[in-house]
C-alpha positions, -999 to 999 in steps of 0.1 A, spaced: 450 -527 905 481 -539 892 505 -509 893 539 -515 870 573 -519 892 550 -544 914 537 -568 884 573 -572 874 589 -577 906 563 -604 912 572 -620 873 609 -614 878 620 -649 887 599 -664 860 608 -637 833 642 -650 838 637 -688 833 615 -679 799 636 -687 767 635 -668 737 606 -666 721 620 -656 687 661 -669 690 668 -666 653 650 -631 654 663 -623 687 703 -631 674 695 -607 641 689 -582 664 718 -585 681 739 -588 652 726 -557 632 728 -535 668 765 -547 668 772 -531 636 761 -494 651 780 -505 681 820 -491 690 843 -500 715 845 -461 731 808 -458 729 785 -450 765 753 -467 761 719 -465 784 693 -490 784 661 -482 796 640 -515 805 667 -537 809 648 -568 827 670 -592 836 701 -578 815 705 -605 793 708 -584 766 732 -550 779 755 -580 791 759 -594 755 764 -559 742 789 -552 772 822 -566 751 818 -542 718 810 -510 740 828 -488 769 801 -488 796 763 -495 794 745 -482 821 713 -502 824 682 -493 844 649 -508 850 616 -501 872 618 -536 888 642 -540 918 639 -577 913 647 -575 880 677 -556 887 686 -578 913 688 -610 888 707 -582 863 735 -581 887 738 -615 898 743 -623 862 768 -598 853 789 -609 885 782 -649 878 799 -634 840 824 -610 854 810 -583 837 825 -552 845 812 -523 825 777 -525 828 757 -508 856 725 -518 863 702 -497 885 664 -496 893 654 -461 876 629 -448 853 642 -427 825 623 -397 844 650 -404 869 681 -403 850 701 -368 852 724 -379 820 735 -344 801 720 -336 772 741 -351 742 762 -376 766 755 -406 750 762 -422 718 737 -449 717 698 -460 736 686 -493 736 649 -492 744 639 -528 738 606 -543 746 595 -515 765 578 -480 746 550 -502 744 552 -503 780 551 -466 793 522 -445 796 539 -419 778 561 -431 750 566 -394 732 578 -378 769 604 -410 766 617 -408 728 620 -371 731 643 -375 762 663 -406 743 667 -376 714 680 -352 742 704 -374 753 719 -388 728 748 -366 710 745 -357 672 746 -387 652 736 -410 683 716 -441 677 680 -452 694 674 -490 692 641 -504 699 625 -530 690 587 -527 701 553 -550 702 529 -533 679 495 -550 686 478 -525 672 486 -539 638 466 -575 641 451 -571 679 434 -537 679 408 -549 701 431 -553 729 429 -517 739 387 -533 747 398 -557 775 434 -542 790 418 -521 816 401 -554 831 432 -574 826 453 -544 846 426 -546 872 430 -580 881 467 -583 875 470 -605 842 491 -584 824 504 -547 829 495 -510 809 499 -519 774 498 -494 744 481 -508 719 506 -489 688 511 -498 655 542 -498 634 534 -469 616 526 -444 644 558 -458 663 576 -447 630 559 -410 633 567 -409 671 602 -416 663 605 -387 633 583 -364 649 606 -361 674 635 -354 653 652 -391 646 656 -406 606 651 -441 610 682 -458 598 664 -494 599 636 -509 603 626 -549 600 599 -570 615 609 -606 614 571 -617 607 528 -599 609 528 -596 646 563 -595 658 578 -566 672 590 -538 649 629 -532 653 638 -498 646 673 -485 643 666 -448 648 694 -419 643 700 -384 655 712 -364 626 748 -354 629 
């Protein structure tokens, strides 16, 4: 069986050839995360991949410390912020389980492409809400199959088995919505470019 770390250390080199899928979706995203953004904010990103993204956020914010579960990943993080002499982002391979940031040390999450990902997305969100100080912002922007591929949850456990594709949730939009508010966040913004494209959710800690 698959197990995570190892199915995207072996996709890692690949991962970081793919283009966008979505660029006019992808630069929205960016654009509206931007306007939350401030130039004496600390940031974390959890699931970073290859940092492509914490690397375009890097000029508008202090510091963005940037972890994933890959080591390769990771690897192809920090030759790209070197090759881009990019000097306040830290990459690291970590799991959010790992991290030992203070409560209410951060002023902003970005959790994209990845909830969808853990095995236990409420344990996550509710340590992003611990986190993050009053008023703090969680950005995600998260595959929700379970709004037009519900049968997916039917064939995942053979597709882990033989290493096709990694644990999956299969979530839709609206129960990522409750996750978010049941554990304590008003979501600021929501948009999904298209029916079954991810959900970007601009989530806030109440001041």
């Amino acid at each position: 069986m698959a197990q995570a770390p190892q199915f995207w250390d072996k996709v890692a080199e690949k991962y970081a050839k793919q283009p966008i899928e979505d660029e006019a979706a992808y630069q929205k995203k960016l654009a509206i995360t931007r306007d939350y953004l401030r130039p004496d904010m600390d940031v974390l990103e959890i699931g970073c991949g290859t940092g492509s993204t914490a690397i375009l956020h890097a000029p508008y914010v202090k510091h963005i410390r940037a972890i994933d579960f890959s080591a390769n990943m990771v690897a192809i993080a920090k030759a790209k912020a070197k090759a881009k002499h990019i000097d306040n982002v830290t990459f690291e391979q970590a799991t959010i389980e790992d991290l030992n940031s203070p409560d209410q040390s951060l002023d902003a999450v970005l959790g994209l492409s990845i909830l969808h990902l853990l095995r236990d997305k409420e344990a996550a969100i509710a340590r992003v809400y611990q986190m993050l100080k009053p008023g703090g912002i969680f950005v995600t922007s998260t595959v929700c199959i379970g709004d037009t591929m519900s049968w997916f949850k039917l064939i995942a456990p053979i597709g882990r088995f033989l290493g096709i594709f990694p644990f999956v949730q299969v979530l839709t939009a609206q129960a990522l919505a409750d996750s978010l508010i049941q554990a304590g966040f008003e979501l600021d913004y929501q948009w999904q470019p298209s029916k079954g494209k991810a959900v970007f959710i601009v989530a806030k800690k109440p001041e």
